[in-house]
N, C-alpha and C positions, 0 to 999 in steps of 0.2 A: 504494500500500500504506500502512494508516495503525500506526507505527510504536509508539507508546505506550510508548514505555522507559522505564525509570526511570533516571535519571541519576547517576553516583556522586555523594554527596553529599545526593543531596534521601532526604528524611524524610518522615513522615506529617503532619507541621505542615502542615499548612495545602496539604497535599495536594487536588486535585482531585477530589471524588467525584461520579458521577451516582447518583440512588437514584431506580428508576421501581417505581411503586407505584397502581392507579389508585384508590386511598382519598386523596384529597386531605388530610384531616385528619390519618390517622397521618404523611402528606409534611409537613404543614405543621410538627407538634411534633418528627418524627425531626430538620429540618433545625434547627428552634432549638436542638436537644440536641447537633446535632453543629457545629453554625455558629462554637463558639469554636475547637475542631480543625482545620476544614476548608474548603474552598472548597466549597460545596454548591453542586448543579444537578441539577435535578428532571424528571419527567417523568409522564404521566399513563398512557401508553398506548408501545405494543410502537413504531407506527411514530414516535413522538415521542422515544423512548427514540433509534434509530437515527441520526434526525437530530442527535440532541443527541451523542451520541459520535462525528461527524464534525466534528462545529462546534467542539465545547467540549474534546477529546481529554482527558479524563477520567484519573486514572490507577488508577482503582480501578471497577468498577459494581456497585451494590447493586440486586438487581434478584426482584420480586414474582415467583409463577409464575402463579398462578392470576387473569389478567386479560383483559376477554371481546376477543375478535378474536386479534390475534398474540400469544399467549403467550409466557412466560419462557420456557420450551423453542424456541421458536422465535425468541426475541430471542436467546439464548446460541448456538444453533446459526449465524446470521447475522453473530453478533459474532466468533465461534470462524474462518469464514472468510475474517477480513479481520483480525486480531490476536488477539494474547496476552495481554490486559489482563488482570486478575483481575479476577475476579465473584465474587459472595457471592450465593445464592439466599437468596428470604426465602418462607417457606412456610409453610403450614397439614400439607401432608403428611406424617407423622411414617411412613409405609411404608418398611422398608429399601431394595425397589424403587427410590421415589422416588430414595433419597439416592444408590442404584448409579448411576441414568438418569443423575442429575446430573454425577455425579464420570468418568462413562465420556464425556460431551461437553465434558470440558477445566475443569469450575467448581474454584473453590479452598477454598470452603467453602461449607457450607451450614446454616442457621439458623432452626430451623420455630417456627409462630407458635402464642400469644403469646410472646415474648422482653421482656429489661430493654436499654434502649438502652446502658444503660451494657456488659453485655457485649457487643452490637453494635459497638459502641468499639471495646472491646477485639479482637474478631475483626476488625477493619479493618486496628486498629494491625498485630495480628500478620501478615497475609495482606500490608502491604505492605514489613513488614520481610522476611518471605521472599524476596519478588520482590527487596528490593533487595541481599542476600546472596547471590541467586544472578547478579544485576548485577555483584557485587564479587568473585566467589569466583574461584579459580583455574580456566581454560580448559578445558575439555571439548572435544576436538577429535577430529573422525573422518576419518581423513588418508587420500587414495585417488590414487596417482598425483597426480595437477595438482590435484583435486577435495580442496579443505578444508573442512567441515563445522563450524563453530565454535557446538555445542550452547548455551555461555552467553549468547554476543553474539546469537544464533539469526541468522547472518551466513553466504553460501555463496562462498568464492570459486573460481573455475576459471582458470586458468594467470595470479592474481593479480588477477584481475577480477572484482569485486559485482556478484555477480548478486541482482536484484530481485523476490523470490520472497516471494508471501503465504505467511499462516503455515500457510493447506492447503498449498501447493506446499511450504513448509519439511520439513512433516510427511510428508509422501510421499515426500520426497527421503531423510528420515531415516531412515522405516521400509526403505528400502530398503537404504540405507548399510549399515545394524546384520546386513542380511542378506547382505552384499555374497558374489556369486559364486553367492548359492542362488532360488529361482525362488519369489515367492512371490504365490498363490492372487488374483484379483480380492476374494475373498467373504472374506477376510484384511485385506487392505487396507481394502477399505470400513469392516470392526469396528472396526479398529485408529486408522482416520480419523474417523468418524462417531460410533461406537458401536454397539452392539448393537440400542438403544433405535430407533434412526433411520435409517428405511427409504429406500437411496438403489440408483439400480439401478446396469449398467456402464454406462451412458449418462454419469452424471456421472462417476465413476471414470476411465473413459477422455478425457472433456475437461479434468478436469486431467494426466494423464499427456501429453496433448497438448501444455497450458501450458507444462509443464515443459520438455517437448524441446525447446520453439521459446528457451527460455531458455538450455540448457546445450549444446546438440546443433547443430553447424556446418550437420551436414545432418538437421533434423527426420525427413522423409522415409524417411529412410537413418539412424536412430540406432545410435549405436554404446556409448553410456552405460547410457540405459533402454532393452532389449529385449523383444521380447514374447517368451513360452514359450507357443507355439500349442496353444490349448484350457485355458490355465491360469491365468495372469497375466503377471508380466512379473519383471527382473533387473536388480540394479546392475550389468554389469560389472568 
């Protein structure tokens, strides 16, 4: 699982950004513009962009929509199932559409083109001062028998034991938690996980709800935790 925390203490100084963009030229001046801020790392392309947030663990991604092959949509949907980083979309799209699709698959802001680098800055600074106040803020915790849910650290433990759960599995265990005792819908879940925007069937649905069991559940098999509600979805108990 790649973890991308913000640490108490770190700032946007000189911060980590990736900014994928496949206009080389606006890459080349965005990064002189933000180079005295920032640690810059670039990328031309959706599967370039991927690599470089495994390699470089980023703490921020500035990221284009409209580039040919893997899309920003498809780069954020890919980032969304393996962290929590903040992303900033950079776009031509000014449709309210767009900006719902965005904000429904987890992005933290979004900033349609042409833009001034300098208020690009400035939505950096702010998008990783959020993250880091919600790093520092007091514990949001969803307490369940043995099972603690700790919303800020986005940390699960069960009878005192990290369990190591991507931020899909994080996000499924939550949505459940928030419901605990009521039974809710596969086509609920999917929304609630994916978006509206992005068409996923139960096939994937039910293989993370597998992940999960084999993570928190003695007996997968036999769960006693996540349940199915036959014909409907499933339940925290």
């Amino acid at each position: 699982m790649l973890q991308w925390s913000l640490e108490p203490g770190d700032c946007a100084l000189k911060a980590k950004i990736l900014i994928i963009d496949d206009d080389k030229t606006l890459l080349s001046f965005l990064s002189e513009f933000l180079n005295d801020k920032y640690d810059v790392v670039t990328a031309n392309s959706g599967p370039e962009a991927l690599r470089k947030a495994y390699s470089e663990q980023p703490r921020i991604v500035i990221l284009d929509v409209m580039m040919p092959g893997m899309d920003g949509w498809e780069v954020v949907a890919r980032l969304r199932e393996l962290s929590t980083i903040p992303i900033i979309l950079l776009t031509g799209k000014t449709a309210e559409a767009d900006k719902l699709r965005g904000f429904s698959m987890g992005i933290d802001d979004y900033v349609t083109k042409p833009f001034s680098f300098a208020e690009l800055s400035a939505r950096i600074a702010a998008v990783l001062n959020r993250a880091q106040r919600r790093t520092g803020s007091l514990e949001n915790v969803i307490l369940i028998e043995n099972l603690i849910i700790d919303l800020n650290r986005r940390e699960v433990r069960l009878e005192n034991e990290l369990l190591n759960l991507t931020p899909t599995e994080f996000r499924l265990l939550e949505i459940l938690a928030r419901k605990h005792g009521k039974a809710v819908s596969e086509e609920e879940l999917t929304k609630m996980i994916w978006g509206q925007y992005r068409s996923e069937d139960s096939t994937v649905l039910r293989r993370y709800i597998w992940s999960l069991r084999n993570k928190i559940e003695k007996d997968p098999a036999n769960p006693t935790w996540i349940v199915n509600v036959r014909g409907y979805g499933y339940m925290l108990e």
